[in-house]
Every structure is written in C-alpha cells, then in structure tokens.
C-alpha positions as a Markdown table, in Angstrom:
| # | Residue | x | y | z |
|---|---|---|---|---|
| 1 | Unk | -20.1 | -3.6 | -9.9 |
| 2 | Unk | -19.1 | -3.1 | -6.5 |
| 3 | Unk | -15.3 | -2.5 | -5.3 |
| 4 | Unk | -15.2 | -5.7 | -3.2 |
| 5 | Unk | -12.1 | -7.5 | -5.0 |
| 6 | Unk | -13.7 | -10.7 | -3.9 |
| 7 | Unk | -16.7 | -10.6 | -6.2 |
| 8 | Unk | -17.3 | -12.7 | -8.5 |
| 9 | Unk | -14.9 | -12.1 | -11.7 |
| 10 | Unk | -17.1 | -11.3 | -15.5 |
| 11 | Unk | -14.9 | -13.3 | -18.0 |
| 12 | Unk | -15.8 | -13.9 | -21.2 |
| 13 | Unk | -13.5 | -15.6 | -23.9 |
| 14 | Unk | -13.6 | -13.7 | -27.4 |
| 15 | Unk | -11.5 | -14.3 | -31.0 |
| 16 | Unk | -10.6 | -10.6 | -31.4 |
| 17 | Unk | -9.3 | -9.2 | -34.5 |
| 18 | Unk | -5.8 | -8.0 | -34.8 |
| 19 | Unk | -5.2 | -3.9 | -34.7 |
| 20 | Unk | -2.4 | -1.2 | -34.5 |
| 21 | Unk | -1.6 | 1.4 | -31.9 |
| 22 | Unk | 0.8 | 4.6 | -31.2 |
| 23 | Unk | 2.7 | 4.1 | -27.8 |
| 24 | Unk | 4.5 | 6.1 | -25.4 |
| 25 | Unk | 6.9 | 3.7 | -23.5 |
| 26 | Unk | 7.1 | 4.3 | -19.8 |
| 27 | Unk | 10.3 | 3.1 | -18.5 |
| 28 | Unk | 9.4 | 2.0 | -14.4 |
| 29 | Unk | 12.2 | 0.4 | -13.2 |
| 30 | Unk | 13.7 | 3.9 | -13.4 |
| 31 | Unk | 10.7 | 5.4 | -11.6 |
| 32 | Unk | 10.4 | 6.8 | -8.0 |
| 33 | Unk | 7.4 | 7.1 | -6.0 |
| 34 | Unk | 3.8 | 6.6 | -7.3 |
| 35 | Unk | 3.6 | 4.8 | -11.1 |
| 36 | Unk | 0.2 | 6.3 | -11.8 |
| 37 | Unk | 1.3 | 9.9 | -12.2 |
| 38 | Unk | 4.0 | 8.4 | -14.6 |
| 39 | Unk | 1.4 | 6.1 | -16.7 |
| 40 | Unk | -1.2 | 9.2 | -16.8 |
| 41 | Unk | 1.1 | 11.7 | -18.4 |
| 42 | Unk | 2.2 | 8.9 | -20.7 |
| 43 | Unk | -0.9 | 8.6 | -21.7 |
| 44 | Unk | -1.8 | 12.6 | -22.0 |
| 45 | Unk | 1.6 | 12.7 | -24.4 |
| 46 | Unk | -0.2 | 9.9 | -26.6 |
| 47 | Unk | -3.9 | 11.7 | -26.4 |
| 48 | Unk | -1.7 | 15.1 | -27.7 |
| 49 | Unk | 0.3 | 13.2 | -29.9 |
| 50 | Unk | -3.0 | 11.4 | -31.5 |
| 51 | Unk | -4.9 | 14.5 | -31.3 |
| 52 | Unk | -2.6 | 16.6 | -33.3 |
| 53 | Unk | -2.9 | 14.5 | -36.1 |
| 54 | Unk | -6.2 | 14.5 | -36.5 |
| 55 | Unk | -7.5 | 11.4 | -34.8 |
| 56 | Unk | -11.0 | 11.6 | -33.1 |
| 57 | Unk | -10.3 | 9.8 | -29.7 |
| 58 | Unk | -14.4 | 8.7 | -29.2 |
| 59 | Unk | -13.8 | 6.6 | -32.0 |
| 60 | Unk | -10.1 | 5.4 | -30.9 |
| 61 | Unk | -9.5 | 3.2 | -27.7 |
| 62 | Unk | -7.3 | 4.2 | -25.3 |
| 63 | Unk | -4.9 | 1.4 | -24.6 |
| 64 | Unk | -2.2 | 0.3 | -21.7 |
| 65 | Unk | -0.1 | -2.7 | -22.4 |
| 66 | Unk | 1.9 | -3.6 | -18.8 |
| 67 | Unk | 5.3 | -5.0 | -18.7 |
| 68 | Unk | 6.0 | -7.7 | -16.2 |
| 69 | Unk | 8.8 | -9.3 | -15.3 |
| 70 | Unk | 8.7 | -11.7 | -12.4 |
| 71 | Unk | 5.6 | -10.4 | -10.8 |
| 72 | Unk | 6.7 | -6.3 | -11.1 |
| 73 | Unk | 5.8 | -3.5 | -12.8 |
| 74 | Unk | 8.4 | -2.5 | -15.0 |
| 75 | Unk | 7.4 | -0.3 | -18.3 |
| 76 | Unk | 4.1 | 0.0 | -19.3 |
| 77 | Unk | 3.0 | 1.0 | -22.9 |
| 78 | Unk | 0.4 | 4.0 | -23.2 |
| 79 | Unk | -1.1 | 3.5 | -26.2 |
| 80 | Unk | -4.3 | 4.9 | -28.7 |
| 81 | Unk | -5.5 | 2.3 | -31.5 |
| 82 | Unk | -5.0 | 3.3 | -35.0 |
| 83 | Unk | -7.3 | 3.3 | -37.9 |
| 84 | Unk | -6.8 | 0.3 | -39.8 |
| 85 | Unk | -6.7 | 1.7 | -42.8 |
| 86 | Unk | -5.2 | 5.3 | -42.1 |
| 87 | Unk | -1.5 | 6.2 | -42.7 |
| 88 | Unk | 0.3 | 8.0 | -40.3 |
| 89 | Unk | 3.9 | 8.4 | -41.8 |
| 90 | Unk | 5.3 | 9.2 | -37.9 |
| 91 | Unk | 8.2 | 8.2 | -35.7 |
| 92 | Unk | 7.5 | 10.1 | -32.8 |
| 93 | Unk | 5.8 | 7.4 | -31.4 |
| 94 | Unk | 6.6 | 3.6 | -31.9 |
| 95 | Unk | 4.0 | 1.6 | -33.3 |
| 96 | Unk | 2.8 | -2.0 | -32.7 |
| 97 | Unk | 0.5 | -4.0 | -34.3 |
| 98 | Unk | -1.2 | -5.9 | -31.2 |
| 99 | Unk | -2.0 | -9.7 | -32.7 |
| 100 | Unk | -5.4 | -11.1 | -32.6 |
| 101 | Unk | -6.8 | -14.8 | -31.5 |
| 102 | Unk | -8.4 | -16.1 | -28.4 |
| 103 | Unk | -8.2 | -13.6 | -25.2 |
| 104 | Unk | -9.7 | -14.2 | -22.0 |
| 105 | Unk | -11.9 | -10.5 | -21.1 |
| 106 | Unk | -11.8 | -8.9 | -17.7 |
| 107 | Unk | -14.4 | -6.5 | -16.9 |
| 108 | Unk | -13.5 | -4.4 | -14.2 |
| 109 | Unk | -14.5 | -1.6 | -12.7 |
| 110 | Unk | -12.3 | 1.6 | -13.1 |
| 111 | Unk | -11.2 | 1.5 | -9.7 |
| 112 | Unk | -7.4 | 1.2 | -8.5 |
| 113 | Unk | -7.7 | -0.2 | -5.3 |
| 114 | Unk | -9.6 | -3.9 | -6.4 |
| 115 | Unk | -7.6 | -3.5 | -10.1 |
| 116 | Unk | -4.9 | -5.4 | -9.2 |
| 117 | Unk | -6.1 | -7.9 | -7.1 |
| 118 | Unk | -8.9 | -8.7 | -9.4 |
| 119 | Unk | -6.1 | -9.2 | -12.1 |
| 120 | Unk | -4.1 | -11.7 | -9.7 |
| 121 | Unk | -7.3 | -13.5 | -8.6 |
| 122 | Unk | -7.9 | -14.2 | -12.1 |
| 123 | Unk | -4.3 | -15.6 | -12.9 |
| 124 | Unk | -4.4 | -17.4 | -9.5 |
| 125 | Unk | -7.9 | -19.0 | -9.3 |
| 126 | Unk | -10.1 | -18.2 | -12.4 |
| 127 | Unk | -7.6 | -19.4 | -14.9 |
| 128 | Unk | -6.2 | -22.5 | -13.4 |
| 129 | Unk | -10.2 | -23.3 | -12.4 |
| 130 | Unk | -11.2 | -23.0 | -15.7 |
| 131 | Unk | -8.4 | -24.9 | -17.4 |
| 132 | Unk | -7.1 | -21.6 | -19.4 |
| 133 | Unk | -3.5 | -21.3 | -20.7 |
| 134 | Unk | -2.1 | -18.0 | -21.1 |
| 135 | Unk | -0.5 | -17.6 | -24.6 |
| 136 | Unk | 3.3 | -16.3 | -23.5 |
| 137 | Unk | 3.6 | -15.2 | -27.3 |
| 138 | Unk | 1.3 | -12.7 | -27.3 |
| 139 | Unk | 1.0 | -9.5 | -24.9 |
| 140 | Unk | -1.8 | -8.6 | -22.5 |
| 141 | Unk | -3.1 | -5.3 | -22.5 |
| 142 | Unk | -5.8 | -2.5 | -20.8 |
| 143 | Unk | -8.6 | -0.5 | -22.4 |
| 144 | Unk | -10.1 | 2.1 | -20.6 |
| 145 | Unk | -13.3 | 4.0 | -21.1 |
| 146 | Unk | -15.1 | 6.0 | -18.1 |
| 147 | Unk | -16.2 | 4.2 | -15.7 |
| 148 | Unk | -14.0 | 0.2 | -16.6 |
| 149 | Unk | -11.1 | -1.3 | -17.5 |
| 150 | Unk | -11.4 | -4.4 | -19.8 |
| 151 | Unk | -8.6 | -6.6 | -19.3 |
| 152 | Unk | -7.4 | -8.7 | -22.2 |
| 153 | Unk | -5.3 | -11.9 | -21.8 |
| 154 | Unk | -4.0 | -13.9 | -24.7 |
| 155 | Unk | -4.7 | -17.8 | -24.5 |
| 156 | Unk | -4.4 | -20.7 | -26.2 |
C-alpha cells in the first residue's frame, strides 16, 4: 500500500458480531501539544492493565475508539477486546460492549501522515459516492496490528 493519501481507498462492507472491551479514556480537550504521546500511553496503561490479568494480547485486538465532536479530536478510548466468555470482575477500567451490524472497513496502512486524510476522503467522497449512511447510534472505532489500521464505520 503506498503512503499516497490519494490512492485508491480498500472498503469492504461486513455484518460484524458484537464484542466487549477494557478502555482507558483519554480526555483531549484538556491536552497540550502532540495527542499521540497521550493516545500511546493510554494504550500502554490498557496493554498493563490487560496483561496483568492474564490476557494473552496475540489473541486480543487492540482497539481505539475516537471521539468527535464537530470535526475535533476530543477523547479517544484505548481499548483491548475481551473474551466473550471470560469474567473479569474489574473497575479499574470502564468497560463497553461495542454493538455489532453493518460497518463499512478501512484498510489502511499504519502510517500517520495519510491516516487522517484517508479517513476524511472516505467520509467526503467514498461514502456519499457509494450511497453509504453512517449509523449515528453506533460508534466508530480503530484496530491496530503491525503494519495497518482497519477502520470501522457503523452504517445503516
């Protein structure tokens, strides 16, 4: 995939299956300077957090969930999924339960400089080109492995 933001976008639709995570809120209207070093240690508190109770984070996804509220940043959710049928009896961490249905999937490469513009192309020309309604309802949210993102977005 190369790192020109205006590539062509890899959407696929999917019905995905509803599943629960542990998340570290990050609070960023509050934040100064750069939001990455904020997100990332969210995100190590959740790997220790997970970690610590015995969770095996191969088998876990790692999970973002961005807050938006008229076009900014504002809090951003670091999350890892739980297993669906284990009980962790823990308050450290809020839990949400991240609803299933239709989602429109991003594929992007790991890379934070064509992220966000590939994200706004697809709100700006691939949905409205390919007749897609966002679902307001439900939340959009980030999974991360290596070397991509996916990017899922809840329609209807």
């Amino acid at each position: 995939m190369s790192a020109d933001p205006q590539q062509f976008l890899h959407v696929t639709i999917q019905d995905l299956p509803p599943f629960r995570v542990a998340c570290f809120f990050c609070n960023l209207q509050l934040a100064t300077g750069q939001y990455s070093n904020q997100i990332q240690q969210g995100f190590q508190q959740i790997k220790s957090w997970a970690l610590q109770r015995g969770l095996d984070l191969t088998r876990q996804r790692i999970i973002g969930i961005p807050h938006v509220r008229d076009g900014q940043l504002t809090g951003y959710d670091c999350c890892v999924e739980l297993p669906e049928n284990g009980v962790i009896d823990d308050h450290s961490f809020q839990m949400k339960r991240a609803p299933g249905g239709r989602y429109a999937v991003l594929l992007l490469e790991k890379n934070s400089a064509v992220i966000g513009e590939a994200i706004g192309r697809f709100f700006t020309e691939y949905a409205p080109a390919h007749h897609l309604v966002v679902d307001p309802q439900r939340f959009s949210y980030e999974v991360y492995d290596e070397t991509f993102m996916t990017y899922f977005v809840p329609i209807t």
